[in-house]
N, C-alpha and C positions, 0 to 999 in steps of 0.2 A: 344530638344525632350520633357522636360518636359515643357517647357512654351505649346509645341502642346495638349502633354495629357489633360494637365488644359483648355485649350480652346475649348476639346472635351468635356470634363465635362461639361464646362459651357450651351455649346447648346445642350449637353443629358438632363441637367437641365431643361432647357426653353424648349423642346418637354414635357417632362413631365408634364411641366404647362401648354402649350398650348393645347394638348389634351382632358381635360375634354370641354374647351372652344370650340372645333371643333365640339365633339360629341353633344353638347347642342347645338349648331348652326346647326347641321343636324336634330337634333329629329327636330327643331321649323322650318324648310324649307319643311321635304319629305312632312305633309299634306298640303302646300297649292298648289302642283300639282293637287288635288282632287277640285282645285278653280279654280277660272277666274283669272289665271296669273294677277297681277298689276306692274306697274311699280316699286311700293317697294318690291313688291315679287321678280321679276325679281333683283331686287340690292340685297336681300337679299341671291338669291340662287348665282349671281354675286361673292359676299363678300365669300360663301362658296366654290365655286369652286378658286377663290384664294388662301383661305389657305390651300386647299386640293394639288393645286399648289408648295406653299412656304414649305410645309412640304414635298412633296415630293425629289424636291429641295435640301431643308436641310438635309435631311437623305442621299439622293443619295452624297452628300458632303464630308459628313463623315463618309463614309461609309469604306473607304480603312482605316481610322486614326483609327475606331473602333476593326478592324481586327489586329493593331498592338496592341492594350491597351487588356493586361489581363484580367484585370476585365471584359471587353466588348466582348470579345471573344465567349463567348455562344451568346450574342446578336446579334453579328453583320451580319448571316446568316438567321434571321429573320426576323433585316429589309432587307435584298436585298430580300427576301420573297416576304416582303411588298411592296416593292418598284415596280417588277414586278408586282402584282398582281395589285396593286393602279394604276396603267397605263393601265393595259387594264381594269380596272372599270373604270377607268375617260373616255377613249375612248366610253365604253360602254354607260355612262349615257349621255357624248355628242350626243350620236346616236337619242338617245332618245329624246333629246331635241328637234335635227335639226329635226326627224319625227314628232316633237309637240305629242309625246306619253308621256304623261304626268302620267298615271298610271306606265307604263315602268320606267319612271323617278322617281318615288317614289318607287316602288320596289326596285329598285338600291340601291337608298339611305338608305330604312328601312331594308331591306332583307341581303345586301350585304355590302354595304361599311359600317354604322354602325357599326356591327360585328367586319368588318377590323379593324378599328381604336378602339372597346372597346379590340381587343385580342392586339397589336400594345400596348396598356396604360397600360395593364394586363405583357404584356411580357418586357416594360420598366422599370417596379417597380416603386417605392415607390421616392419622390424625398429625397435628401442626408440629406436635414435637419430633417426631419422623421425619417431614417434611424443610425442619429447619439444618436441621446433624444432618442431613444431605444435602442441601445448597453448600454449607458451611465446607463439608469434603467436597464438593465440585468448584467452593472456591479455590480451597487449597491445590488440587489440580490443576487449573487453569494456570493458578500463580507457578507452576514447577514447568509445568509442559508448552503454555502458549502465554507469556508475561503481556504481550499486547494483548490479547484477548482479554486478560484478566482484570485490567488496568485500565479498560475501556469499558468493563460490568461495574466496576469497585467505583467508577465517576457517573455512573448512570442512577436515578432515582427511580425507585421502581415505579410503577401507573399500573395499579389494579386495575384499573377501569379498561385498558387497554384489551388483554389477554385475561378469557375464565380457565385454569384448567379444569378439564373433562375428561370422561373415562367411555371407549366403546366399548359395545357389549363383552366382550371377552377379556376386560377386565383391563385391557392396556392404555396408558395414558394417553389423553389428545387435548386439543387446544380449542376452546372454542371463542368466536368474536362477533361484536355486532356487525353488521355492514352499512352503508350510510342510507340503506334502504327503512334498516330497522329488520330487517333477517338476522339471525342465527347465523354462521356459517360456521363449519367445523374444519379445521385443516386437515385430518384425514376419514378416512372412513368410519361410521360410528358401527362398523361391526366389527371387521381385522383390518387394522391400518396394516398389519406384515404385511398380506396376503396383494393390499393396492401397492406396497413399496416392488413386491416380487412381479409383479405385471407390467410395472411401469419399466423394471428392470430388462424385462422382455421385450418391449419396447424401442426399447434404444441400445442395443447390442448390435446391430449392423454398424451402428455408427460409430461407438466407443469400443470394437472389436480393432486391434491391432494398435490401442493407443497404449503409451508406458504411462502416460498421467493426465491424469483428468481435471477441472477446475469446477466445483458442484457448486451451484446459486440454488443458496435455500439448506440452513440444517434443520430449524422445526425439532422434533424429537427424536431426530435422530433413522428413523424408521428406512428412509430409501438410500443412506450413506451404508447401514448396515445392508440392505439387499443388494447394493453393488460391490459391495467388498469380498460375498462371497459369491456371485457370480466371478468375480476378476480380483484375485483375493493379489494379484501382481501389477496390479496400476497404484502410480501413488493417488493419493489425491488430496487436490488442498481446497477447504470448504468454505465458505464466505456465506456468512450469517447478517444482512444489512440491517436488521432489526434488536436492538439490545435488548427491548421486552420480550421478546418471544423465546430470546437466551436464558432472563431472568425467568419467565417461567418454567422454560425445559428445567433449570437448572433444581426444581421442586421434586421433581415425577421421575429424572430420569439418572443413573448414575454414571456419570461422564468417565471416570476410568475405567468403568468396564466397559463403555460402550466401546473406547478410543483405543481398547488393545485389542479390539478385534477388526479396527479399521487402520488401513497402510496409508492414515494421515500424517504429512509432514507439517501441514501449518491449517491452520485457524483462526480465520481474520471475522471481527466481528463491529459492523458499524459502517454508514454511510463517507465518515471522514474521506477525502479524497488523498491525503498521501497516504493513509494504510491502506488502502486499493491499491494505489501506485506503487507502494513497496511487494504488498504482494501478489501482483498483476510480476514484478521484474524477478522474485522469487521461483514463480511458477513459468516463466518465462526461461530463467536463468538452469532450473536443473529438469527442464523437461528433453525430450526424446522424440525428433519429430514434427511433427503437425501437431500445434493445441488443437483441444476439444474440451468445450465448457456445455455442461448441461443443465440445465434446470428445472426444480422442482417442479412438479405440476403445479401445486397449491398457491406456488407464488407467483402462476400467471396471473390468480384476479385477487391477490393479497396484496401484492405492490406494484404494479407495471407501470409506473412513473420511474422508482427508481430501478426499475428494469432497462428502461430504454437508457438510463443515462450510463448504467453498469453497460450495457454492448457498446457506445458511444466510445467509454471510458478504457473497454478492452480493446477495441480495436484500434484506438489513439496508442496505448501501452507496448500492442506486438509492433507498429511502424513507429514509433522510438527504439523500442530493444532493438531490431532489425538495424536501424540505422544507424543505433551505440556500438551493435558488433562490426559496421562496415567501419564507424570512426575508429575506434582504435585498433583494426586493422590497418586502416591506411594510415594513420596519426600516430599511432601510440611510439613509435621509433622518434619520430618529431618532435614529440612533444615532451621526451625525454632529453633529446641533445636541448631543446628549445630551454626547458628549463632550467639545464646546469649551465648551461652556457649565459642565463640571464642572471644567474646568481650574484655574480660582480655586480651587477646593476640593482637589485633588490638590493644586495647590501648596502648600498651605499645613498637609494634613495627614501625617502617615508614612504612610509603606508598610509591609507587612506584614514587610518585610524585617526588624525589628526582635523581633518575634516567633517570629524561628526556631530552634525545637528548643525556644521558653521552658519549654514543656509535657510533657516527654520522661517525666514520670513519670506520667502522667493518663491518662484514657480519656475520649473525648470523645463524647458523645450526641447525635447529629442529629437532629432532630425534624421531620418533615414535618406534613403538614395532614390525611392520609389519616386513613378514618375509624374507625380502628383507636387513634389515639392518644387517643380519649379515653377507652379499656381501660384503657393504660396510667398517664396522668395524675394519679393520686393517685402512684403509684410517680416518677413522673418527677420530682416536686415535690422526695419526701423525696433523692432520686438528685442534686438539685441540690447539693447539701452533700460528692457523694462524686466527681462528673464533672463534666468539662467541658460544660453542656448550650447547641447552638448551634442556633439559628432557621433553618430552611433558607426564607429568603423570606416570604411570605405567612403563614406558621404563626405567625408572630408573635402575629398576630390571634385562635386558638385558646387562644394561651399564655395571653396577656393574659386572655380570656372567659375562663379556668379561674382566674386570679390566679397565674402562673407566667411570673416571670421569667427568660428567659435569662441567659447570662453574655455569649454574642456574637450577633448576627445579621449574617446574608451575604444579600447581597441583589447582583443584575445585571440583574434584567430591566429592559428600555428602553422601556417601552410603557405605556399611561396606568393600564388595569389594575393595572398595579404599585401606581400611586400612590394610585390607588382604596382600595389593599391598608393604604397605611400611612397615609393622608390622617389626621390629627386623633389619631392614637395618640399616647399618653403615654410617650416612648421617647428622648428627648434625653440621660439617662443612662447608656442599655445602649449598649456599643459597638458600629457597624455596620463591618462591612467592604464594603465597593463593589466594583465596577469601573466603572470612567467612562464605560460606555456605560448606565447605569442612568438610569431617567427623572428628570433634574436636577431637578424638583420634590423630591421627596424627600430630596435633599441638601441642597437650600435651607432646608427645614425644620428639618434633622436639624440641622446645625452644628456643635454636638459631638461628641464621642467617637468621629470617623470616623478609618478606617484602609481603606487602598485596596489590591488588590492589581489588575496588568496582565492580561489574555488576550491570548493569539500573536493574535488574528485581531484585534484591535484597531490597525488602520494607522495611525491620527490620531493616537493617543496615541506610538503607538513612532515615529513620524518624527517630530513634533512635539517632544518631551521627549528624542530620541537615547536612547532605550533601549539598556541594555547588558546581557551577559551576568549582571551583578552584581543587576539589578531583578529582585526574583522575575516570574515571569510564570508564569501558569495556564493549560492548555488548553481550551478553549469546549465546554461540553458542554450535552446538552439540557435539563437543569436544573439549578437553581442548588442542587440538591443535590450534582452534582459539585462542584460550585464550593467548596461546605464541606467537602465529604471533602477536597481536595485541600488546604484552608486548616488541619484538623487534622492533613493528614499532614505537611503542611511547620511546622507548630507543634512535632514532635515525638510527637504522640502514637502508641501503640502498636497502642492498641485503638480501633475504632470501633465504636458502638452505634446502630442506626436503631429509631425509633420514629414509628407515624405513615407511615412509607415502604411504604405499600402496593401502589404501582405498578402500581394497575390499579382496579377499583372495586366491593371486595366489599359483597356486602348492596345491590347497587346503588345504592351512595350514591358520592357525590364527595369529598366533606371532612368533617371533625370540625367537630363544632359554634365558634363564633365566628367565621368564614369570612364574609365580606359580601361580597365585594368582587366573586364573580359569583352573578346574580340566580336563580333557580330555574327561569327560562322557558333561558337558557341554558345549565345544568346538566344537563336533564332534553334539551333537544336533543343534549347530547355522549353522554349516555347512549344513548338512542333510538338512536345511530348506533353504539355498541360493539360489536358484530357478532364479538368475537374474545373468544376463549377463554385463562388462562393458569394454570398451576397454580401454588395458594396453600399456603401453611404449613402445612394441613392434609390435602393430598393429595387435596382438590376442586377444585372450578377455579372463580376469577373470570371476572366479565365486563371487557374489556379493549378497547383499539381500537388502532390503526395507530399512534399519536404515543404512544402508553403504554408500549408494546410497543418501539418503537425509545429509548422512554428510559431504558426497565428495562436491554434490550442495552447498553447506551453506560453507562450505572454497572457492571455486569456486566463491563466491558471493563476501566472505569477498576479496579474491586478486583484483576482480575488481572495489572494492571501492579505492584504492589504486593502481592508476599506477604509481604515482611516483616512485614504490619500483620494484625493480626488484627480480620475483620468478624464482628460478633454482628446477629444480625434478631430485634425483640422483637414486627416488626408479626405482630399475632396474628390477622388475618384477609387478610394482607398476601398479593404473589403472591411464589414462592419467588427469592432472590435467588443467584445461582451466586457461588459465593466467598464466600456471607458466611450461618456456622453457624446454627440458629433456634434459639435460648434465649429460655424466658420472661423478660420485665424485672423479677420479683420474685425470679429464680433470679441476673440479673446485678447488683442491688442487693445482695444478701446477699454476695456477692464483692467488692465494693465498699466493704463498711461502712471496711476499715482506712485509706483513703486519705480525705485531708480537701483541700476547696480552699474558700477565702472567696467570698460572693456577687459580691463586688466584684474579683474576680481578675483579670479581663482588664482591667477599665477601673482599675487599678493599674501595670500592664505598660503599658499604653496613652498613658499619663502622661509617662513616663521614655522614650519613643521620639523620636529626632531626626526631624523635618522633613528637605528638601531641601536641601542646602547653596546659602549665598547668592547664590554667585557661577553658578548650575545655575540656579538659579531665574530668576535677570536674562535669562540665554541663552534660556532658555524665552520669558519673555515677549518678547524684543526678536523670536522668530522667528514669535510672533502678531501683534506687529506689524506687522511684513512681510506678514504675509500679504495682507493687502489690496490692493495695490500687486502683487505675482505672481499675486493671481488677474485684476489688471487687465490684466497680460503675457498670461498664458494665454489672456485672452478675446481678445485680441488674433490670435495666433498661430493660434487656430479659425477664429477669421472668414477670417481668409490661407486656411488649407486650404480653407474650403467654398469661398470664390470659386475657390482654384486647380480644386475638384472640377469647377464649374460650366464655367470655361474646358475643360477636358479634354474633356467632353463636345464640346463645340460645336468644337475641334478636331480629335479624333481624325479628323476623316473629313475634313479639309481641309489641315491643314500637322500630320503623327505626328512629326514632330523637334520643332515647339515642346510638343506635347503628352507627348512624352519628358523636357523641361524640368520641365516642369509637375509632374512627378509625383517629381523631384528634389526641386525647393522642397515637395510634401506631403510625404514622407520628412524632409527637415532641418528644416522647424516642426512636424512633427510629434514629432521626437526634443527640441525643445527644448518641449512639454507636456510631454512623458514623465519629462524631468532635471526637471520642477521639482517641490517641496516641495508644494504645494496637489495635484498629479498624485500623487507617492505617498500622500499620507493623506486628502485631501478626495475627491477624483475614485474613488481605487480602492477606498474603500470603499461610496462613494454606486453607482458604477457596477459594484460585481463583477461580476455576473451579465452584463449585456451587454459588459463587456472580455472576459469569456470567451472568448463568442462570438465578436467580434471578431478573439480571438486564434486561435480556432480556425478560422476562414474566412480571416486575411491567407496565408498561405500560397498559396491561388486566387488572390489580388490579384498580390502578388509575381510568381509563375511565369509570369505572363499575358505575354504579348509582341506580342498586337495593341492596338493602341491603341483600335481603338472597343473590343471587347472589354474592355478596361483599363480604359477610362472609366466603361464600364456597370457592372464592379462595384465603384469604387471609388464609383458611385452608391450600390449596391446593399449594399454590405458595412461603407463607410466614414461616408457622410454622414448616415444616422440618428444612427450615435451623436455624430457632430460636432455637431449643431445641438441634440440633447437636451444634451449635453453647455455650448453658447451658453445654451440658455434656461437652465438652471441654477443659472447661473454667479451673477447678482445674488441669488439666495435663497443662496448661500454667502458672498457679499460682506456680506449683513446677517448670517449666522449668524457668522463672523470677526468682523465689527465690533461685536457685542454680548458676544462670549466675550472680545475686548480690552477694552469695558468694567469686565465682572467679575473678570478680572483685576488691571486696574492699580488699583479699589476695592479689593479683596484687598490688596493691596503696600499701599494707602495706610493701611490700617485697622491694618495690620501694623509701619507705619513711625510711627504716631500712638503 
């Protein structure tokens, strides 16, 4: 079968070649019918009605082989097209002959069968060695311009069978596919895809009229990304291609640098994966202007509307996290800076989780939230203690304790006073906590024993500060510190995970299980009042639910499906239903349970026998809080030079633009020497995330500018807020440094006594 396919290739090859040679042999024969026939005229039209012969011939050949070959598939009812129609023109033009109608006969040839055979070289494409020296340069672009795109083509195998390319009459590339009907379907027009890209474009201009950037579902060939660019040649836009065949085929037909400098694309995401969505769902998020607007191809309403519904599902979960990141480190991001130098003494001095990994490889571990479901379970949970790992996810502690049910571990990260509210006056110095150092340092101060820490990626202080390396565990930041525990059983080793209590949303209209103090009833009863949303529970009714419940059920939901090797159980029995993780009653997963035995004291056993930081790590750490002081005195320095150069620039541009060209030199090189320093990556980028954003996403207008008043006014406008927020700042970082080096070198000296 395949030596046939290869031998169908090879003579679709050779028609391809011999084609332009046919049509040049027809223009140079139809006018000498308008002459006195000669003898070489006669061989010459002779010669042409032979290859109009041997090609017909040839194609009618392989014509059944081309109907079996995928790729050939759009083709192969084109030529039997051709092939009909070429028979009764050749009959035709013999007629003409045999009547010695000799304008007849050039008519034929100019009028008609030309045409055939230019639509016939137009509908065959391009020959393979053409076709290959262009993917090959659309790879190498991909790889310079969009590395994920490219990196997600280079691991994909291609599937002829999937995508034929085809050609509409006017000669432009288009796609065609079966559909499960057994139809043909062509992704755009088989006459001018432009002409449907520019209508479509019309279409949707009230809607995408006053937006700075756009989010397009659906590249295909490319055809409607180009018609909206020059309708709006000033929106950015970033394009999501969910299909890697249909990349792999454009990547044949169409040539991607040129298409891409004529569109004002900043990214191109290619592929179903869900964190490359999510990264560029926060991308398009991150430098947009406004209200998103996402639109979508026609052709991929009935191409893929499966993963169409999950893409809106999956953007509108995106914009209420981003939404919710910008309110957290607004209100957090100062917090969670003092939180974490000021826990610094305590990371150094206690292990990392690092030492705990895989201990547990034969266990099932029980996460226990606060929801109001676990006080169902709570007699079972008690005797469960004896056969599971059972871990505190945060605040539940509080329930634990009011029942007389002690964990084995509690995780705790939140950085806000409530936390502390949570565990203020608890009796808890024995049970092992695990942290992360953005937690509100009161409760580390109290705790002082039995702590074990692990890192979050989004934690900048701590990984510049301590030279985090691939060898530190580090944890992804999720919306609740129940990820936090999932994530801390599954790197312990365990197989199975067990929720209790994780009701994720708020049946019976209630908030928490009984023991819970720490939010009052007048606040409670307003989160409720505002639940307004619906989600379906373990019983195939439905809780009352709201906006932040709902995104943090999604985001555990996400986190089980990064991990199927673990198996999730749901024991909450009034809970809302969790995707990837089975509903078993918790008297059905105790009875499964009885064979496996673990001591009360297990973890803080393990806990014991864990190394610290090596000594000479630790000195490096603290000599680079010592510093700090002294670099944020550099930094504050290096601001004030910029705001004055800003101040200068102004009051120049419009009297001498050369020294104000200066000017904006020396803000560029003090400004790169903030950015190289150590208080810049972990103090600044995490106090200021949310306005670097923006920053970053408006210097680009700063840059390009090339008037100098212009220049001035937005380096007023874009630059000098956050320079001067960034001055005032600065002494409340100078105190929070200089107190975190207090509690440190106490730490070192308590350690070295």
């Amino acid at each position: 079968m395949e030596q046939l396919v290869n031998q169908t290739k090879e003579i679709v090859e050779e028609v391809k070649q011999f084609l332009p040679n046919l049509i040049q042999a027809c223009e140079l024969v139809e006018p000498l019918f308008y002459e006195t026939m000669t003898d070489h005229s006669w061989q010459q039209f002779g010669e042409v009605v032979q290859a109009m012969d041997d090609l017909y011939r040839t194609l009618n050949s392989i014509h059944a082989d081309l109907v079996k070959a995928a790729e050939y598939q759009a083709l192969a009812p084109r030529i039997e097209r051709f092939n009909i129609t070429l028979s009764e023109l050749f009959q035709q033009l013999n007629s003409c002959v045999d009547e010695e109608d000799g304008v007849g006969a050039s008519d034929t040839l100019k009028f008609v069968l030309l045409p055939l055979f230019r639509q016939l070289a137009i509908d065959m494409g391009e020959e393979e060695a053409v076709k290959e020296r262009r993917f090959q340069a659309n790879l190498y672009f991909l790889k310079e311009r969009f590395p994920s795109a490219y990196q997600e083509i280079v691991e994909t195998v291609t599937e002829n069978q999937r995508y034929s390319n085809a050609f509409s009459r006017n000669g432009s590339p288009n796609i065609s596919w079966m559909d499960k009907d057994g139809k043909r379907r062509y992704l755009y027009s088989q006459y001018e895809p432009e002409h449907e890209a520019s209508r479509w474009v019309d279409t949707i201009t009230a809607k995408v009229a006053g937006k700075a950037g756009v989010m397009m579902y659906g590249f295909g060939l490319g055809y409607h990304a180009l018609a909206y660019a020059k309708a709006f040649p000033e929106h950015q836009l970033s394009i999501y291609e969910p299909d890697e065949q249909m990349v792999l085929a454009a990547m044949r037909v169409i040539e991607f640098e040129s298409l891409f400098t004529r569109l004002n694309a900043y990214d191109f995401v290619v592929g179903t994966k869900k964190h490359q969505r999510d990264r560029m769902f926060y991308r398009f998020l991150k430098y947009m202007k406004g209200e998103p607007e996402i639109v979508v191809l026609p052709p991929y309403y009935r191409l893929n509307s499966s993963d169409m519904d999950a893409f809106s599902a999956d953007a509108q979960l995106a914009i209420l996290n981003y939404v919710g990141s910008v309110r957290l480190y607004d209100k957090f991001g100062s917090e969670w800076v003092s939180n974490t130098l000021y826990n610094l003494a305590a990371t150094l001095t206690s292990p990392s989780i690092k030492g705990l990994k895989n201990r547990f490889a034969d266990k099932t571990a029980v996460i226990a939230g606060a929801g109001p479901s676990l006080a169902e379970d709570i007699e079972l949970l008690r005797r469960m203690k004896n056969h599971a790992l059972i871990i505190a996810a945060g605040s539940t502690i509080q329930s634990l304790l009011h029942y007389g049910v002690e964990p084995h571990l509690i995780v705790s990260m939140d950085g806000g006073e409530p936390n502390y509210d949570a565990f203020k006056g608890l009796n808890i110095q024995h049970i092992p906590l695990l942290y992360t150092p953005m937690i509100k340092y009161r409760i580390i101060d109290e705790q002082k024993n039995n702590l074990l820490h692990v890192h979050l990626t989004n934690d900048v202080v701590t990984q510049r500060i301590m030279e985090l390396t691939p060898d530190d565990p580090m944890f992804a930041p999720n919306h609740s510190v129940t990820g936090t525990a999932i994530q801390a059983a599954i790197y312990m080793g365990c197989k199975e995970i067990v929720f209790t209590g994780q009701d994720l949303s708020f049946p019976g209209d209630n908030f928490y299980a009984p023991g819970a103090r720490h939010v009052n009833k007048e606040a409670s009863d307003a989160v409720l009042g505002r639940a307004t949303e619906t989600v379906e529970n373990v019983k195939g009714t439905f809780n009352r639910t709201n906006t932040s419940m709902r995104t943090t059920l999604a985001d555990i939901e996400d986190l089980l499906a990064d991990h199927p090797e673990v198996k999730f159980t749901n024991t909450s029995s009034m809970g809302a239903k969790i995707r990837n993780a089975d509903f078993e009653p918790m008297a059905s997963v105790l009875e499964r349970m009885q064979a496996f035995i673990i001591e009360n004291d297990e973890v803080a056993k393990q806990l014991a026998q864990l190394d610290k930081y090596d000594v000479n790590r630790a000195q490096q750490i603290r000599s680079r809080i010592k510093e700090m002081p002294e670099q944020l005195k550099r930094c504050q320095e290096q601001l004030r030079q910029i705001d004055r150069c800003i101040v200068q620039a102004a009051e120049l541009s419009r009297t001498n633009p050369n020294k104000c060209l200066n000017l904006f030199y020396d803000i560029d090189r003090e400004w790169k020497k903030v950015v190289g320093s150590l208080p810049f990556k972990s103090l600044y980028m995490l106090l200021y995330r949310n306005e670097l954003n923006r920053f970053e996403r408006d210097l680009p207008e700063l840059t390009k500018e090339s008037k100098m008043i212009q220049k001035a006014g937005l380096a007023r406008e874009i630059m000098q807020p956050l320079i001067r927020d960034m001055l005032n700042r600065t002494p409340e970082l100078m105190d929070i440094t200089a107190e975190s080096l207090r509690r440190v070198e106490a730490s070192a000296g308590r350690a070295g006594a």
